[in-house]
C-alpha positions as CSV (number, residue, x, y, z in Angstrom):
1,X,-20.2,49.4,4.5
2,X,-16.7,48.8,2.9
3,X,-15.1,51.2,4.9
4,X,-15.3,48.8,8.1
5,X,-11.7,48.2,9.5
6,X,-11.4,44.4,9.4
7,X,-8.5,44.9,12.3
8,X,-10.6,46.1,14.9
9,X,-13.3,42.7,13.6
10,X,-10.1,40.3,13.8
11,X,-9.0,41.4,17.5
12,X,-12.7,40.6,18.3
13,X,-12.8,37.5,16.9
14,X,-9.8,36.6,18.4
15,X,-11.0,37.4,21.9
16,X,-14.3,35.4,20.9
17,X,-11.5,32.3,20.0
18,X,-10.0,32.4,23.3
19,X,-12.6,31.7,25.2
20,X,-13.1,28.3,23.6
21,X,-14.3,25.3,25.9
22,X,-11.8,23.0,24.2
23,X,-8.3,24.4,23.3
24,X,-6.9,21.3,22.3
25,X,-8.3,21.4,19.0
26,X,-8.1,24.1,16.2
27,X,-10.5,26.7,16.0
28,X,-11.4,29.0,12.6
29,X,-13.0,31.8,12.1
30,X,-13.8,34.3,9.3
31,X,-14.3,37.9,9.1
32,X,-16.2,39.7,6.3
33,X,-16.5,43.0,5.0
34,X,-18.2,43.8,1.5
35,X,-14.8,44.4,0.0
36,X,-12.4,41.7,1.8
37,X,-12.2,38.7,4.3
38,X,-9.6,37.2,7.0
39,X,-9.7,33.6,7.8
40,X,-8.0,33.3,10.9
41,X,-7.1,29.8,12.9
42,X,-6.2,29.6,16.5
43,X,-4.4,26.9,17.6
């Protein structure tokens, strides 16, 4: 499925992110398609 939109996968990872139980550290995240990928860090 290459033709999935890795924006609309980012903004839900994000959301996923902010709801972390400990914001004082870093938190990572990746976000796959089969053509490309987005590490993302929240801090």
């Amino acid at each position: 499925m290459a033709n999935f939109s890795l924006a609309k996968a980012i903004a839900q990872a994000i959301t996923y992110m902010l709801a972390n139980p400990h914001p004082d550290y870093p938190l990572y995240s990746l976000v796959i398609n089969s053509e490309d990928f987005q590490f993302i860090k929240l801090t």
